[in-house]
N, C-alpha and C positions, 0 to 999 in steps of 0.2 A: 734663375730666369727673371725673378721678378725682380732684381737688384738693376741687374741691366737696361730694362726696359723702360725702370724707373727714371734711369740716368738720358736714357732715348728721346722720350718726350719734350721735353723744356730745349731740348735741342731744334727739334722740330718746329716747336713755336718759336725763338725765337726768331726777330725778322724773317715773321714768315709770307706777308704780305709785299716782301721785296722780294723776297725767294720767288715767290707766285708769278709775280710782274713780270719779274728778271729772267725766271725761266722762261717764259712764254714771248717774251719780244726775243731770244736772243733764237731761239728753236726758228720763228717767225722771219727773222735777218736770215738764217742760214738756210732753210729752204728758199728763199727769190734769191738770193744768191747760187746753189744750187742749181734749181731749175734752169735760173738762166744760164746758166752754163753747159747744161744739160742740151737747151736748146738752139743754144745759138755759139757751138761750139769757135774760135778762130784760127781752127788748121785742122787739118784732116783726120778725122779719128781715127785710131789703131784698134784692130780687137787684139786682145791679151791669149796669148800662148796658151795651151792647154798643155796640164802634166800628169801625169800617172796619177794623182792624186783626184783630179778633177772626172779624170776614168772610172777611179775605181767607185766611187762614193755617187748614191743612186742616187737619181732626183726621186725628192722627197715634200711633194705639197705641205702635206700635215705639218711641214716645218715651221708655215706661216707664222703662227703665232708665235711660237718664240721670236720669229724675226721680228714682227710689229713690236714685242714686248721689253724693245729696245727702249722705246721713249719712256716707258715706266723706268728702266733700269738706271738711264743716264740722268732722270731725276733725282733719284734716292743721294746721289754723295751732295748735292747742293742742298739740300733741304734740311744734310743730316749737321751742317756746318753752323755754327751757333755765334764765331765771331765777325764783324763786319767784313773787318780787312781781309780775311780768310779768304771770304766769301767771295770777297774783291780779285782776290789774287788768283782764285780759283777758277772764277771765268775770265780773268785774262790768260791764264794760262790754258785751258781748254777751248778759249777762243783763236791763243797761237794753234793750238794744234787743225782746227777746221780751215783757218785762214791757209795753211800751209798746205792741208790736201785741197784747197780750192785753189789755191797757184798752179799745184800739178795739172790742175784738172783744164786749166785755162791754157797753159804752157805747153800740153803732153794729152792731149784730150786721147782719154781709149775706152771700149768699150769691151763686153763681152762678146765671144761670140757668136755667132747667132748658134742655134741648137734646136732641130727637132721634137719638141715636149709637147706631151698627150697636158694640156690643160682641162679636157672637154669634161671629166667627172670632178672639178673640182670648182665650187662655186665664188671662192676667192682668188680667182685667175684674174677677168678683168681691175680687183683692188689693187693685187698686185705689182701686176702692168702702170697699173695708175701712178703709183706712191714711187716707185724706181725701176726705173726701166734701164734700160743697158748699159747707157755710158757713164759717165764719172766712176769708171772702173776702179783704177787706181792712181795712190792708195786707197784701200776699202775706208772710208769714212765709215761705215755703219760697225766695222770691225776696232776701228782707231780709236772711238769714243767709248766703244764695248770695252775695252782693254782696258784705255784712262781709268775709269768710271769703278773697273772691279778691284782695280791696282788700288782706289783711295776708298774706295768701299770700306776694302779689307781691311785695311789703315784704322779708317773711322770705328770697325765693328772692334777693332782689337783694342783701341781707347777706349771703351765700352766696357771693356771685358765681357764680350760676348760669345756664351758657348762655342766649342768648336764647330756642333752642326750649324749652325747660321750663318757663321764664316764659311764652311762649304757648298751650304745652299749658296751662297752670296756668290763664291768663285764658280760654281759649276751652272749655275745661271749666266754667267759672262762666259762660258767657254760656248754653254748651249748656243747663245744666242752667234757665237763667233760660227759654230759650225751650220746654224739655217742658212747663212748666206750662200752656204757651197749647196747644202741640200737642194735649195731653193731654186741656184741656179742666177744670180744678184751677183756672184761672184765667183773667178775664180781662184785655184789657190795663191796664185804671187800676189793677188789684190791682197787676201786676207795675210801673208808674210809682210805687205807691206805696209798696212794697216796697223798690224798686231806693232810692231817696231814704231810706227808714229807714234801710236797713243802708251807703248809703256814708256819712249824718249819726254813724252810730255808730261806724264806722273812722274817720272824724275827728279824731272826739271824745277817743279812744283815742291815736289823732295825736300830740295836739297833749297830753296827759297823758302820753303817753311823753317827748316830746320836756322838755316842763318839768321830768321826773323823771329827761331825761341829765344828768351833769354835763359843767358847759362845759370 
């Protein structure tokens, strides 16, 4: 464990002070982009199909916080990146992947649909409500960057050589957070199939551009 971890840190630090910055304006662009889309939709919104899956799977409050515990999650692979250009590459490509579900969302506006839910004993309803509400359904962005995010995670924890459990915590925290969205009721499941298919097409991508940019 302690070889690992050793290796972890200095990764951390460096350019960590653009990391910081970097993450924080680019989060900041993509929610007013967002919103506004959210609220000033330009063509008629759709609500999304409901399927046997969206049936069977209970709404489930307590899921909150894994859902919020997205933003911690979609931090970790930027932060854990140590070269510049990496760094570079890594939010252009994760920035294709939000730029593309904000096209949908602009092009194809849908929403969930509406649903009778007891909110009354759960004190994180109006937060909620607040942070994302129905539409920009699909694709699930909250699911699209869950997925990127676990996909280079893994990547980064396995250049580590980081025990197996960590690499598990790592993926079954990305799956957790993929399934509050349906718990929660943020999404249903064609959102999150077409979510999940954004953000592993963008870790790919990102792949197969890193790999061309190792020397042999």
């Amino acid at each position: 464990m302690a070889a690992w971890t050793t290796r972890l840190w200095p990764r951390v630090r460096r350019h960590f002070l653009l990391k910081a910055v970097g993450i924080s304006a680019f989060m900041t662009l993509f929610f007013v982009a967002y919103f506004h889309l959210l609220n000033h939709p330009i063509r008629p919104v759709r609500p999304m199909p409901l399927t046997a899956v969206d049936r069977a799977l209970p709404f489930t409050p307590a899921a909150l916080p894994l859902y919020l515990s997205l933003w911690v999650y979609v931090s970790l692979p930027p932060t854990l990146i140590a070269c510049r250009r990496e760094l570079e590459r890594y939010g252009a490509v994760i920035g294709l992947v939000c730029l593309t579900g904000l096209a949908c969302f602009l092009l194809w506006p849908t929403a969930v649909p509406a649903m009778v839910l007891d909110w009354q004993d759960f004190p994180g309803a109006d937060l909620l409500q607040g942070i994302d509400a129905a539409g920009n359904a699909c694709p699930s962005l909250h699911v699209a960057t869950a997925a990127f995010s676990a996909m280079w995670l893994d990547r980064q924890l396995r250049e580590l050589a980081a025990p197996a459990p960590v690499r598990w915590v790592s993926i079954l925290w990305g799956i957790a957070i993929v399934l509050s969205t349906l718990l929660t009721r943020q999404h249903v499941f064609l959102d999150v199939v077409a979510g999940t298919a954004l953000g592993l097409v963008g870790a790919t991508l990102l792949l197969a551009w890193e790999r061309h940019r190792t020397p042999a």
